[in-house]
C-alpha positions in Angstrom: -5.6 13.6 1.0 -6.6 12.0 -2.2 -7.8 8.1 -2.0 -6.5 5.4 -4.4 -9.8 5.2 -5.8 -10.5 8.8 -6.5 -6.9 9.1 -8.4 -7.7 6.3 -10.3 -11.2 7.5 -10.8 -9.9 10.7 -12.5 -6.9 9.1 -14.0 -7.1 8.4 -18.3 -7.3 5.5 -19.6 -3.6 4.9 -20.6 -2.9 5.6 -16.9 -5.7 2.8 -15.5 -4.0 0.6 -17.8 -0.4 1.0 -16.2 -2.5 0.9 -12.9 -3.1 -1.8 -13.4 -0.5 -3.7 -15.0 1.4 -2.7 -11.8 -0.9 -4.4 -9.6 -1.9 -7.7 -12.2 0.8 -9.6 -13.1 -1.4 -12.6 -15.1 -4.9 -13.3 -16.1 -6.1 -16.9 -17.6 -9.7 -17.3 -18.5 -11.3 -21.0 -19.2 -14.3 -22.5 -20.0 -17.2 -21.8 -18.8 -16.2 -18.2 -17.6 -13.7 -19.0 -14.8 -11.2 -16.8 -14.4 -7.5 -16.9 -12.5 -6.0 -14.0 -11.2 -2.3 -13.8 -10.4 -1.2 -10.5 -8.6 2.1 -8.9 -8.2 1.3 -8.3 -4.5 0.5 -10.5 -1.9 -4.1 -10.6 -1.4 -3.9 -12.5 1.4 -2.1 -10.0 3.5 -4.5 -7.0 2.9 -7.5 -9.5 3.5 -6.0 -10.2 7.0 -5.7 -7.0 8.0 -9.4 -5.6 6.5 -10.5 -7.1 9.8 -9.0 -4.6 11.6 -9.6 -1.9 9.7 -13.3 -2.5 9.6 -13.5 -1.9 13.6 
C-alpha cells in the first residue's frame, strides 16, 4: 500500500499544489518571518493521537 508521502512524493507539481490547497485553507506571513497557518482539518486531533501511534 502506497503512503501519503510516497504519492505525494511522485505526484507533479500541479497535483502538490491541489494537495495542498486541500489540506491549507490560509497562510499570513508578518514581520519578522512569523508565519500563521490555518488548516482545513483539525491539527490538534492527529497530534493527540501521534502518541499512540508512536507505541
Amino acid at each position: 500500500m502506497i503512503s501519503y508521502a510516497d504519492l505525494y512524493d511522485s505526484a507533479s507539481f500541479e497535483a502538490k499544489k491541489m494537495i495542498v490547497s486541500q489540506l491549507i485553507r490560509r497562510v499570513e506571513v508578518y514581520r519578522g518571518y512569523q508565519i500563521h497557518v490555518d488548516f482545513n482539518f483539525d491539527l490538534a486531533q492527529y497530534l493527540e493521537n501521534s502518541d499512540e501511534l508512536a507505541c
